[in-house]
C-alpha positions in Angstrom: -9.8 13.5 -1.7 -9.5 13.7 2.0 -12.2 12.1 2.6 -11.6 9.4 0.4 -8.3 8.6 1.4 -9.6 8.8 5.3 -12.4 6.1 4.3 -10.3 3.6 2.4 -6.8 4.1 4.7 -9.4 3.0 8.1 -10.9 0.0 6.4 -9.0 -3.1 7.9 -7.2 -4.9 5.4 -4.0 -7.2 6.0 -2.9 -9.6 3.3 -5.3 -12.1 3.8 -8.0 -10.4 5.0 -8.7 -7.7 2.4 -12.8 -8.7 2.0 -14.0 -5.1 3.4 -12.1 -3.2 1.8 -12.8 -5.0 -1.6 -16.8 -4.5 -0.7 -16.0 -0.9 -0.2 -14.2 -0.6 -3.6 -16.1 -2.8 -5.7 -19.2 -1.2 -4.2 -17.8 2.2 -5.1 -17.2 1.4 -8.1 -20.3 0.1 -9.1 -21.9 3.3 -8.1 -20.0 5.3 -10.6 -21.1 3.1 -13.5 -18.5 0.3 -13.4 -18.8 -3.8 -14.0 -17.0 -5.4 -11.5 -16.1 -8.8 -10.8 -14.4 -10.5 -8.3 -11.8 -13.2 -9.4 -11.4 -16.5 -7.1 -8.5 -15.6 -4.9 -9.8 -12.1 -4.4 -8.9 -9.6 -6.9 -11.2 -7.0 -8.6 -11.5 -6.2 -12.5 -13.5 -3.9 -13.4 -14.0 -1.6 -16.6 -14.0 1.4 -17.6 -14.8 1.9 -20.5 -13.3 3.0 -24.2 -12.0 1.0 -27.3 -8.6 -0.1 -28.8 -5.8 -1.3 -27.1 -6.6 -3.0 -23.8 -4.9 -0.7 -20.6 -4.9 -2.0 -17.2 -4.7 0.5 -14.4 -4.2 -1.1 -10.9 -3.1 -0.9 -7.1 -3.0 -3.2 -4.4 -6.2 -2.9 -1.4 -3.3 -5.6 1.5 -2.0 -3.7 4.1 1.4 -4.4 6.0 0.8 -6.5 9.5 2.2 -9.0 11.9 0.7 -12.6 12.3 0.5 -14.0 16.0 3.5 -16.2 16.4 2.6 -18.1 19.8 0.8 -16.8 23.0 3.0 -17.0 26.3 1.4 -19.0 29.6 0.9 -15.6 30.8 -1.2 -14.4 28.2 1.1 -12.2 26.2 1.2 -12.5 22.6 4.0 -12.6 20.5 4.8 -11.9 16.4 6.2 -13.0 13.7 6.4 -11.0 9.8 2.8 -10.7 8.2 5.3 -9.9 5.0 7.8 -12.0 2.7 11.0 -13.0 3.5 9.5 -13.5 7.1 11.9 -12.9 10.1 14.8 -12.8 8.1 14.0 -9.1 7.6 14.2 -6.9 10.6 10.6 -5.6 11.8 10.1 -2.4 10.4 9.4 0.5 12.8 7.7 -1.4 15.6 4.6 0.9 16.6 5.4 1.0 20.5 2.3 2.0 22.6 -0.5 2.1 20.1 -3.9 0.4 19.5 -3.0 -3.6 18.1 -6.0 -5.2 16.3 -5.9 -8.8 16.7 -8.0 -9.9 14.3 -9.9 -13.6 15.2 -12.9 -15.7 14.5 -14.5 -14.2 17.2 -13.9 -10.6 15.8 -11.4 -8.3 17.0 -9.1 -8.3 19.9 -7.8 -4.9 20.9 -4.1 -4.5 22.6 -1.1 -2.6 22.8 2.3 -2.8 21.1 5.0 -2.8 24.2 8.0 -3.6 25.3 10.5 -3.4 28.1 10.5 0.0 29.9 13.8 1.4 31.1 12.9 1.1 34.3 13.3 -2.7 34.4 15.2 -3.2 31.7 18.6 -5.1 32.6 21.9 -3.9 31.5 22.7 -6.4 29.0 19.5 -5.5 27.5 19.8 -2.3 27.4 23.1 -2.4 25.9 21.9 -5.0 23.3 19.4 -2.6 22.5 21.6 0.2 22.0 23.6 -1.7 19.8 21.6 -3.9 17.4 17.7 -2.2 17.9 15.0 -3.5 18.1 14.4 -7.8 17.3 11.4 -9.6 17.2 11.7 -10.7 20.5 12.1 -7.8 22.0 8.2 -6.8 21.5 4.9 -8.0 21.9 1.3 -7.2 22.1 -0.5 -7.3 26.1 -4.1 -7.9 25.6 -5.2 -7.6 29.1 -5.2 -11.0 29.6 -3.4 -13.1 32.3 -2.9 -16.7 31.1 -2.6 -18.6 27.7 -6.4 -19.9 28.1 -7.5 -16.3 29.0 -6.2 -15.0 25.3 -7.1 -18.2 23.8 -10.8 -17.7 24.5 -11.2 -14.5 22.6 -9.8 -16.4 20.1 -6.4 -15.6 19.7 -3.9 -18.0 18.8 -1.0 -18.5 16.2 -1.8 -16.6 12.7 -4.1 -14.5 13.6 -3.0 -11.1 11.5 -2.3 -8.1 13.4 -2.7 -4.3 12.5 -2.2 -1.2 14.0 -5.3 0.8 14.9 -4.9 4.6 14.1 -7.1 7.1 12.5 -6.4 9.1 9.3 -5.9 12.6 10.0 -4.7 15.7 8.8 -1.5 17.4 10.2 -0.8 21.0 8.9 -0.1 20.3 4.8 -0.1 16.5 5.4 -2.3 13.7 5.7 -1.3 11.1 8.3 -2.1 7.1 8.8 -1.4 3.5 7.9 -2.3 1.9 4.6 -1.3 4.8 2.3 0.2 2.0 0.9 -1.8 1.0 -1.6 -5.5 2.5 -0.4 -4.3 6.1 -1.7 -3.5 5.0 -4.6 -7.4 3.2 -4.4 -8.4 6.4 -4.1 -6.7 8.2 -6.6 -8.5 5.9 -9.1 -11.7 6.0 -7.9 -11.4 9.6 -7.9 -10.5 10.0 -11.5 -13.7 8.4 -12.6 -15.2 11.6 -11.6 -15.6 13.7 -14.4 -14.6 11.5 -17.0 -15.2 11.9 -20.2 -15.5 7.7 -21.3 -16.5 9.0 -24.8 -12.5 10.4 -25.1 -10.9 7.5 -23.8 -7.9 5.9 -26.4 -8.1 2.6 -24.7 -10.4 0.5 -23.4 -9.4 0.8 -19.8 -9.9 -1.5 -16.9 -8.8 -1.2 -13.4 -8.1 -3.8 -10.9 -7.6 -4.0 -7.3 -5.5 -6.6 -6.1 -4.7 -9.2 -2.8 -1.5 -9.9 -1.5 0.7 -7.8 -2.6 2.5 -7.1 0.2 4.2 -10.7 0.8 5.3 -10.8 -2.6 3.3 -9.8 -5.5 0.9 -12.7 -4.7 -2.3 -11.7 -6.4 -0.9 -9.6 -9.4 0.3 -12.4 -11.8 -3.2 -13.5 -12.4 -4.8 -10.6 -13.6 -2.8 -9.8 -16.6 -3.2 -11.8 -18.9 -5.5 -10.3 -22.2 -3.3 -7.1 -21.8 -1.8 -4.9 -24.2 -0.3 -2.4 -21.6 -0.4 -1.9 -17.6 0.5 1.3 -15.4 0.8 0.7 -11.7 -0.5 3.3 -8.8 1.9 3.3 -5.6 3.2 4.5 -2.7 6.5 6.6 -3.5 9.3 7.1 -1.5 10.0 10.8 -0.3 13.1 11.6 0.5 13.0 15.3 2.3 13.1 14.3 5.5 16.1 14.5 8.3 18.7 11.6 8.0 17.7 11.0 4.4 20.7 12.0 2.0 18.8 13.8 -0.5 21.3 12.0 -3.1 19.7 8.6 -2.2 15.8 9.9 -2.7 15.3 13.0 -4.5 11.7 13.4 -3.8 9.7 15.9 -2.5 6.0 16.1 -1.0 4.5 18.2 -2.8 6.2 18.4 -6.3 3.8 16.2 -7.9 3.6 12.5 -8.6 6.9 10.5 -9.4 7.6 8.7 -12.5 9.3 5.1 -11.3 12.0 4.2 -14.3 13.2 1.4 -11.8 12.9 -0.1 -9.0 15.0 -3.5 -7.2 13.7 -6.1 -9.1 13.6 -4.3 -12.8 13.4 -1.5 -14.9 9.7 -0.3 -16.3 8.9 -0.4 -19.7 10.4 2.2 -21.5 7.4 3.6 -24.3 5.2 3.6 -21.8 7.2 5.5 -19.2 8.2 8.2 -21.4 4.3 8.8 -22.5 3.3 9.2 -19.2 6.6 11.7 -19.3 5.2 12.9 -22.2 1.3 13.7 -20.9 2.5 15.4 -17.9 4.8 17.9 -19.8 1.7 18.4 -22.6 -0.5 19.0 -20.0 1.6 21.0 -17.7 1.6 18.9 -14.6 4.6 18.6 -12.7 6.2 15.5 -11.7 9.1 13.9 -10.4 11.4 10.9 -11.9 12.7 8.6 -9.5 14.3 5.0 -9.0 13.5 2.9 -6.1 15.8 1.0 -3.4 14.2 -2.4 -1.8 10.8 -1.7 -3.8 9.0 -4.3 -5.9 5.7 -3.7 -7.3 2.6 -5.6 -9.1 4.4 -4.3 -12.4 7.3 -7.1 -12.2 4.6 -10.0 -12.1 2.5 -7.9 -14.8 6.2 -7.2 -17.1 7.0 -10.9 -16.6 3.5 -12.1 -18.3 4.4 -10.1 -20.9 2.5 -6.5 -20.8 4.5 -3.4 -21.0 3.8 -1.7 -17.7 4.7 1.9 -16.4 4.8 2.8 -12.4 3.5 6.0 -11.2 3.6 7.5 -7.7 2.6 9.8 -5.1 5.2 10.6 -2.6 5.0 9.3 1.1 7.4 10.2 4.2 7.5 7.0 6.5 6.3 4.4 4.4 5.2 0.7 6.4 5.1 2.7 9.1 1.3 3.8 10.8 2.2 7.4 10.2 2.6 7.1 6.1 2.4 10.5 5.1 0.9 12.3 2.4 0.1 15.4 0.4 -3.1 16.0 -0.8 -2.0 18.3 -4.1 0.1 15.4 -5.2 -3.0 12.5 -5.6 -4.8 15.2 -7.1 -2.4 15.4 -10.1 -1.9 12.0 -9.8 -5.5 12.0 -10.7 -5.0 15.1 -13.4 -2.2 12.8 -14.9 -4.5 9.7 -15.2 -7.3 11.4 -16.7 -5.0 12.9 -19.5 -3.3 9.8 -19.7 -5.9 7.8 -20.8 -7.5 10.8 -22.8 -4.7 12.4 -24.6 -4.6 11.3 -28.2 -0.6 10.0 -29.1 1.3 7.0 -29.8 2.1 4.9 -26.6 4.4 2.4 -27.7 
């Protein structure tokens, strides 16, 4: 599982831009026996296998990023939200001093996330800082360049997406990187085709992959339709961590995936939910129920075509962060709850 996660969380993949790590995952699956397609505006269906009622299994391959909002006469470059909502949303935690890809035409420009050091930093901004944190004005990427026409012939100008540039890595129990969010959960699915039994299946099961998720459900709406039920893959939210009141996020890396009953913009479905509650306790895997503060997944857009859709997650310290934190025990029952999912004989509403 390592492994897997490592390959899929390194591919580069901003909303937008998801095309490698699409190859990678239709190519993938293809290997283990799957017909994929790709629809127009990027998303991948592929299936599994089995008869009956029509289950679709999916999570998102977009990553978080900035977009290049203008480039300074000195060569600096400046950003704006890759996300929804744009600036009206505070930039989440700013990755000071590492590795920027600037993705252009040309290929990609490397820089580094900076801003002000102390040591020339003026009163009024430090105070400012102190107070209110950090704005989007108050970072930027340096490229190595020293004037507009400098950065401008790499190929960097406004829209351009940005990522960070870290490697997956283990540290003691966890697993470390960006893109947890949604590539783990790639992962988890590609990893419960191995060993499965497609003769035992009580659905005829499809996944998907899907683009732009992260500035607002973009790609999800489309794939729905033809349905009968959904169940979403995601990044949870763990909650065992200092300065998190355990009463806000009762989760825990390394108790086992959570079952999402809600989230901000709606409640899941309710039969499907309590099957998947239902599985786990049959097949003694342990879990975790949980409801969800300023999280929205491709579930609302599939709920509000009309297909009864359940959420299931593994738990992740430091989400839209590049240090997104996992536990490899909990995708591997993720994929242990899957399997049985879609294998256990029962009435799913």
């Amino acid at each position: 599982m390592y492994e897997l996660v490592k390959r899929l969380t390194e591919l580069t993949g901003p909303t937008g831009y998801e095309d490698e790590v699409q190859a990678w995952v239709a190519d993938t699956w293809r290997e283990r026996g799957l017909r994929v397609e790709r629809t127009p505006i990027g998303n991948l269906m592929a299936r599994v296998g089995g008869t009956g009622p029509k289950l679709l299994i999916g999570a998102h391959a977009d990553e978080i990023c900035f977009r290049v909002k203008s480039v300074d006469e000195q060569g600096f470059v400046w950003l704006t939200a890759g996300r929804g909502m744009g600036e009206q949303r505070l930039p989440e935690p700013v990755p000071l001093g590492l590795v920027a890809e600037i993705l252009t035409e040309a290929g990609v420009v490397r820089g580094t996330f900076v801003t002000v050091t102390g040591h020339v930093m003026t009163r009024q901004q430090r105070g400012r800082a102190e107070r209110h944190g950090m704005d989007w004005m108050d970072f930027y990427v340096d490229i190595g360049a020293r004037t507009r026409a400098d950065a401008e012939s790499l190929g960097v100008h406004p829209g351009c997406a940005v990522i960070n540039a870290v490697t997956t890595r283990r540290e003691g129990r966890n697993i470390v990187g960006k893109a947890m969010d949604d590539r783990a959960a790639l992962a988890i699915m590609t990893a419960m085709l191995e060993g499965l039994d497609r003769s035992r299946l009580r659905y005829e099961v499809w996944f998907t992959s899907t683009v732009a998720e992260e500035i607002g459900l973009i790609g999800a709406r489309s794939v729905a339709a033809g349905f009968d039920l959904g169940l979403i893959v995601e990044v949870g939210l763990a909650g065992d961590i200092p300065l998190v009141d355990r009463r806000q996020m009762p989760v825990s890396l390394g108790a086992g995936p959570v079952v999402v009953h809600k989230d901000m913009s709606l409640p899941y479905s309710a039969a499907p939910t309590r099957a998947l509650i239902q599985v786990a306790r049959t097949a003694g895997i342990p879990f975790q129920h949980a409801v969800f503060q300023n999280f929205a997944s491709d579930g609302r857009e599939w709920i509000q075509e009309g297909v009864p859709t359940a959420m299931v997650a593994f738990p992740c310290r430091y989400t839209h962060s590049p240090n997104e934190t996992v536990d490899e025990s909990d995708l591997a029952r993720t994929v242990d709850l899957l399997r049985a999912f879609v294998t256990t004989p029962g009435d799913r509403g």
